[in-house]
C-alpha positions in Angstrom: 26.8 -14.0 13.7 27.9 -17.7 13.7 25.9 -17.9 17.0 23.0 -16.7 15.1 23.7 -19.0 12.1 23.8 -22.3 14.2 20.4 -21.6 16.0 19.1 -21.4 12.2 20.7 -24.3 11.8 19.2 -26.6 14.7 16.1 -25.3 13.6 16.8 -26.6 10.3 17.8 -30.2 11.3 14.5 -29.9 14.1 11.9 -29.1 10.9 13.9 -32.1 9.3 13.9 -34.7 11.7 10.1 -33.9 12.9 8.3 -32.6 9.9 10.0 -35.2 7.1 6.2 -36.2 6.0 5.9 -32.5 5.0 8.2 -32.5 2.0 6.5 -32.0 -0.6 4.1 -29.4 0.8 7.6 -27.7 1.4 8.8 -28.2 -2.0 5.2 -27.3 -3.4 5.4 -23.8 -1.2 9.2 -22.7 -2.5 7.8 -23.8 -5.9 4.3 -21.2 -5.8 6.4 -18.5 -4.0 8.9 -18.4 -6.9 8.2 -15.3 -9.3 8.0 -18.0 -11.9 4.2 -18.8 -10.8 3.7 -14.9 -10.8 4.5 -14.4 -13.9 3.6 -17.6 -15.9 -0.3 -18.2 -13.5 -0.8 -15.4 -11.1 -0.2 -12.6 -13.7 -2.4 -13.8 -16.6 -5.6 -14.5 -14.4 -5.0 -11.0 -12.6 -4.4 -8.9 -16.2 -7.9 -10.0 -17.2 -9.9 -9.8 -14.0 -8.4 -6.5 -13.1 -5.6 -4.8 -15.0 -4.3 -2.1 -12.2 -3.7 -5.4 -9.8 -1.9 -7.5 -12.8 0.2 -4.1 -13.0 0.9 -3.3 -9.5 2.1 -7.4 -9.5 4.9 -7.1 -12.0 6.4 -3.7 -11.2 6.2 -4.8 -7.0 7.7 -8.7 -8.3 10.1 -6.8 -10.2 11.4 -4.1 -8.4 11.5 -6.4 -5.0 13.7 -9.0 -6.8 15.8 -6.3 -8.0 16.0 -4.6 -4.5 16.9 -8.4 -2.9 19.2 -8.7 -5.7 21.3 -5.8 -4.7 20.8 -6.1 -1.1 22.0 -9.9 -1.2 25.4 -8.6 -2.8 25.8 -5.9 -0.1 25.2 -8.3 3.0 27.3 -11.4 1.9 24.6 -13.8 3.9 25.9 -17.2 4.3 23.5 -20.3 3.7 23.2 -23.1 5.7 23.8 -26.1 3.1 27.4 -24.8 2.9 28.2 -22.7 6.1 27.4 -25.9 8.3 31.0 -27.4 6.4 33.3 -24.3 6.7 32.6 -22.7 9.9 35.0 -22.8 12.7 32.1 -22.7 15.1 31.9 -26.5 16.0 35.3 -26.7 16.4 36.4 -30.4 16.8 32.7 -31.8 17.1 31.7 -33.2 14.2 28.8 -30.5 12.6 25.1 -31.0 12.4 24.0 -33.1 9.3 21.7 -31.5 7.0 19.9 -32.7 4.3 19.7 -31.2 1.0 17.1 -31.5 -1.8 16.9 -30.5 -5.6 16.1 -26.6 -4.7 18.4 -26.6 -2.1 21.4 -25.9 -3.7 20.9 -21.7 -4.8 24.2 -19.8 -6.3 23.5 -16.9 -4.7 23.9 -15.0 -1.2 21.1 -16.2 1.1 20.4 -12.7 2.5 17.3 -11.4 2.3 15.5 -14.6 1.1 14.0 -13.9 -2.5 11.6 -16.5 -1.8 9.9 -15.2 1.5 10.1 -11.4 0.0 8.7 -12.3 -3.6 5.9 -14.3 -2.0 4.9 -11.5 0.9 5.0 -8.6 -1.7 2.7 -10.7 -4.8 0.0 -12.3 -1.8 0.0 -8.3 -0.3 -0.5 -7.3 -3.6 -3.1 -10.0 -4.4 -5.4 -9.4 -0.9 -5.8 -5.7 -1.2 -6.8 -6.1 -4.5 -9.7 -9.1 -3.4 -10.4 -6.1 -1.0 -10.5 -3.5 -3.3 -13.1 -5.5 -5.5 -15.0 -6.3 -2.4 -15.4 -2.5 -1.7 -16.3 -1.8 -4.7 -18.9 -4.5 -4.7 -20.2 -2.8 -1.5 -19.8 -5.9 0.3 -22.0 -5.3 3.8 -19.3 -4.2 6.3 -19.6 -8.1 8.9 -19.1 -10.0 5.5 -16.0 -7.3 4.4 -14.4 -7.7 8.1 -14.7 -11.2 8.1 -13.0 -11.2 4.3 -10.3 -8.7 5.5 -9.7 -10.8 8.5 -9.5 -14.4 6.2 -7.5 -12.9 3.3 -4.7 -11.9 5.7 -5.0 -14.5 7.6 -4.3 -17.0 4.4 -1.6 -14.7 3.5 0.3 -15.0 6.6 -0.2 -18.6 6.8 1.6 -18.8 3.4 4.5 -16.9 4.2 4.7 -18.8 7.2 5.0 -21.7 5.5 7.1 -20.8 2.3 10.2 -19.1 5.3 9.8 -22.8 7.2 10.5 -24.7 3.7 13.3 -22.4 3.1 14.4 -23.4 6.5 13.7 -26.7 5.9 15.9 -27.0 2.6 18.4 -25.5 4.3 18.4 -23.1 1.7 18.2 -19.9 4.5 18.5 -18.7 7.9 15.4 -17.9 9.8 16.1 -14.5 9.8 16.7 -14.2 6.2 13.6 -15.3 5.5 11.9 -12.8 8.5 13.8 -10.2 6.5 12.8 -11.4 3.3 9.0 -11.3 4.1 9.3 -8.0 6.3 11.0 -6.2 3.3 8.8 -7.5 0.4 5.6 -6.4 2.2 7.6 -3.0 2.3 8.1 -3.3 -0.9 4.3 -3.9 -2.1 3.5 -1.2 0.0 5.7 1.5 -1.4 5.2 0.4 -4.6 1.3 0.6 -4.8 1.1 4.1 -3.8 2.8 4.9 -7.3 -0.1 5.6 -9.9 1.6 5.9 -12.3 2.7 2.9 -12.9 -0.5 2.1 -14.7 -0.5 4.6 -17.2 3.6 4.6 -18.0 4.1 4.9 -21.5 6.9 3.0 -23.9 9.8 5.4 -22.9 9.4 4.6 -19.2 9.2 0.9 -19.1 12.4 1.1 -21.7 14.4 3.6 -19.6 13.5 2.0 -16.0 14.6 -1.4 -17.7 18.1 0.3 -18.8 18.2 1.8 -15.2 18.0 -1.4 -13.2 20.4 -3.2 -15.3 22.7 -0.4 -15.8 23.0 -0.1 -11.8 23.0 -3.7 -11.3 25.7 -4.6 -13.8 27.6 -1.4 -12.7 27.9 -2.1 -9.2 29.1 -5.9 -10.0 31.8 -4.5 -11.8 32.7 -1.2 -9.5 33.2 -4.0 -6.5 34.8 -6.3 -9.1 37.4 -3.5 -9.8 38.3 -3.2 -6.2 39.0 -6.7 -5.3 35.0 -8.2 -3.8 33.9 -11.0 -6.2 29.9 -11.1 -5.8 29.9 -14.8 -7.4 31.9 -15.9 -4.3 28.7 -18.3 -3.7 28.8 -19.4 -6.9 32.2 -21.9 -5.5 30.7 -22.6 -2.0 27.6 -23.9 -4.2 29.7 -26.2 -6.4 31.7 -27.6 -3.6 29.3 -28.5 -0.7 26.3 -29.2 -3.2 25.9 -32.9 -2.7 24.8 -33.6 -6.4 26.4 -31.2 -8.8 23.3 -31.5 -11.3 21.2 -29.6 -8.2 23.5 -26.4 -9.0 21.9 -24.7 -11.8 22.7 -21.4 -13.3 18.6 -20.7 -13.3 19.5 -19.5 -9.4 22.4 -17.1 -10.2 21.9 -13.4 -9.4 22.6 -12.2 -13.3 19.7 -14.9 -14.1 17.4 -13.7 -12.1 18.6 -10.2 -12.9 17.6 -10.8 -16.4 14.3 -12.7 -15.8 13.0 -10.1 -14.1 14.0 -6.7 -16.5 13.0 -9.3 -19.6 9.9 -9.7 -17.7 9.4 -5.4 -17.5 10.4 -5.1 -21.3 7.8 -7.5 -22.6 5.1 -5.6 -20.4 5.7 -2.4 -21.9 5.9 -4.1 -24.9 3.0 -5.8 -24.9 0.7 -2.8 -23.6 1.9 -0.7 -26.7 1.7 -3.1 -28.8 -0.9 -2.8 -32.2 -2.5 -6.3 -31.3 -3.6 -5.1 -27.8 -5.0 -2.0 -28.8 -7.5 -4.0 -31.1 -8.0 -6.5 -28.3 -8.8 -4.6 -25.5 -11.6 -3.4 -27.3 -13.7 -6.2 -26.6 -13.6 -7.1 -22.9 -16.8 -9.5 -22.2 -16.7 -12.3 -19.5 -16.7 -14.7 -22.4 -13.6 -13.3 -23.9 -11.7 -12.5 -20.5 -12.6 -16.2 -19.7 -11.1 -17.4 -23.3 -7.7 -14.9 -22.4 -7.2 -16.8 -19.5 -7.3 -20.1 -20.2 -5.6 -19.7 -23.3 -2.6 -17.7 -21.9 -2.3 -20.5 -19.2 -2.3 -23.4 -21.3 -0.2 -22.2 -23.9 2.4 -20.3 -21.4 2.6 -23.5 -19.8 4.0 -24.9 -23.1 6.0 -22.5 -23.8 7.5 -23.3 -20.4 8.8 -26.1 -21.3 11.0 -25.1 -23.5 14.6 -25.0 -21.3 17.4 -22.6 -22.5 20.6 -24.6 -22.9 22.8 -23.8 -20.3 26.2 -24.7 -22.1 27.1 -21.0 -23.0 26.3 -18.7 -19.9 25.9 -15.7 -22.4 23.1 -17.7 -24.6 21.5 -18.5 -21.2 20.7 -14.9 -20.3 19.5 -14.0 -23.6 17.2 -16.6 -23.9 16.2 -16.3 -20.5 15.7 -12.5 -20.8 13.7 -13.3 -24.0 11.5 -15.9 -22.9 10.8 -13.8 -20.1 9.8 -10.7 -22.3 7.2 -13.3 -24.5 5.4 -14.0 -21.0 3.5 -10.5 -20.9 3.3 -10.5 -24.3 1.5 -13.6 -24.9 -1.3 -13.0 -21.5 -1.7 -9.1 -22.3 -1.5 -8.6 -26.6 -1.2 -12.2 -28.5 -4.0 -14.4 -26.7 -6.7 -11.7 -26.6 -6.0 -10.5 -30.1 -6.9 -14.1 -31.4 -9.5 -14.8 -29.0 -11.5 -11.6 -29.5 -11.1 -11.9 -33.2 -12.2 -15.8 -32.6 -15.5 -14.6 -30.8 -15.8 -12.0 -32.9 -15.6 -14.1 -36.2 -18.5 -16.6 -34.1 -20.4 -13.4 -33.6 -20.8 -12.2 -37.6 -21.4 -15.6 -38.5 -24.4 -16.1 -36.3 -25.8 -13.2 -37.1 -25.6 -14.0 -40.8 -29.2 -14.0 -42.6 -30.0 -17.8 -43.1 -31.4 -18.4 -46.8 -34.4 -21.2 -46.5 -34.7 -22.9 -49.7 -37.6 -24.9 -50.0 
């Protein structure tokens, strides 16, 4: 393995030294493949162009990050920010030097890559339903096979480039983000030949929310009880980040853990909720163009509020609650005020005038 692990790593210090001007397209590509921009931009533009797509989004987002979650504690993956300092496998040479940046410095086992698997499963999720819309459409069948042929094509270009910037940040191994990718599009896959997922009622999205967390905190504390800490990264993080501010408990398993289940709770929420029951009633270009821009701009204000990271228990319950108001702000509260807005404009222009002369 440490053979394995110092290929990753020359490959890392080559995409340093010869593709340095590319930072920030790196940095941009690890910031659009996080689950954040699926949830806070990808979700609320999908809900109101096609509902069964926004859907299939969350539960594949969800249950992927869940899967890597519980796959990252079983496989103990190194990453190369800290295994570059502690392995033996240099022996008196001095190591490679790596750099690290801001969103280097992730708490958590590196393998699968959460990155490379979140982005492979939303952009699979994503294309086939562009395709889907297309066939419905009847798009003539050169035009479709020249879509089908572009659409993957982009989507493979950007997982190619989100697993090199996880390479490049020194944040993974190159074949934990190949893993990543290969098991997210598994993922997307499995999960979009469930139907019903689009019709699950109040009970399921609580029950499947209890489930995950239930398993996830259960199996933390079964290996806990026999001696394997799964925070073991959380000290390798700490000691070989090389600014301490860069180590953030936003990247720790249980954070993600809760994101992700907040996240599913707020869906279900928000879809049995009174206010989008009266909302969906109206569903005019006008309105779904209103829903979206308004859930945008006003989920990215709400995403500026930070939870404070003194208290680690505060931390998950804000984060697990901020999460939940994302679905519930794109899918009930924005359309509920925006089709009464329209509405409201509606009665009042078709109001008699009185002409007094």
């Amino acid at each position: 393995m440490d053979l394995l692990h110092s290929w990753g790593v020359e490959l890392a210090v080559h995409l340093q030294a010869s593709y340095g001007r590319y930072q920030g397209l790196f940095g941009l590509a690890s910031a659009v493949a996080d689950l954040h921009t699926a949830f806070f931009c990808f979700f609320p533009i999908w809900f109101h162009l096609r509902r069964d797509a926004a859907l299939r989004l969350v539960w594949v987002a969800v249950l992927g990050d869940w899967l890597n979650l519980v796959l990252k504690w079983v496989l103990f993956g190194e990453r190369p920010y800290w295994w570059v300092h502690e392995t033996r496998f240099y022996g008196a040479e001095p190591p490679p030097s790596l750099q690290q940046f801001f969103i280097t410095c992730e708490t958590g086992p590196g393998s699968p890559s959460g990155h490379a698997m979140g982005a492979a499963g939303v952009w699979y999720v994503m294309v086939t339903a562009l395709l889907a819309i297309a066939t419905e459409k009847q798009c003539p069948p050169l035009l479709y096979r020249l879509l089908q042929v572009g659409l993957w094509v982009l989507m493979g270009l950007v997982v190619v480039v989100v697993c090199m910037s996880r390479v490049y940040m020194a944040a993974h191994f190159p074949h934990q983000v190949v893993a990543g990718a290969i098991t997210g599009v598994l993922v997307a896959e499995a999960v979009s030949k469930e139907k019903w997922i689009y019709s699950a009622g109040m009970k399921k999205y609580f029950y499947t929310t209890l489930f995950l967390t239930s398993f996830a905190v259960g199996f933390y504390l079964l290996l806990r009880s026999v001696g394997v800490d799964l925070l073991w990264t959380m000290e390798k993080a700490q000691k070989w980040c090389v600014r301490p501010e860069w180590v953030n408990l936003d990247s720790t398993p249980f954070a993600s853990l809760l994101r992700n289940m907040g996240t599913l709770m707020g869906l279900g929420l928000a879809l049995h909720s009174p206010l989008y029951a009266e909302a969906k009633r109206s569903g005019g270009r006008t309105s779904k163009v209103g829903c979206v821009v308004g859930s945008l701009v006003l989920l990215h204000l709400f995403d500026s509020f930070k939870p404070p990271t003194h208290t680690a228990a505060l931390f998950y319950l804000l984060s697990f609650c901020k999460s939940a108001t994302v679905p519930l702000v794109a899918v009930s509260i924005v359309p509920y005020f925006v089709n009464g807005a329209l509405s409201l404009q509606s009665k009042k222009g078709a109001w008699p005038r009185d002409y007094t002369h």
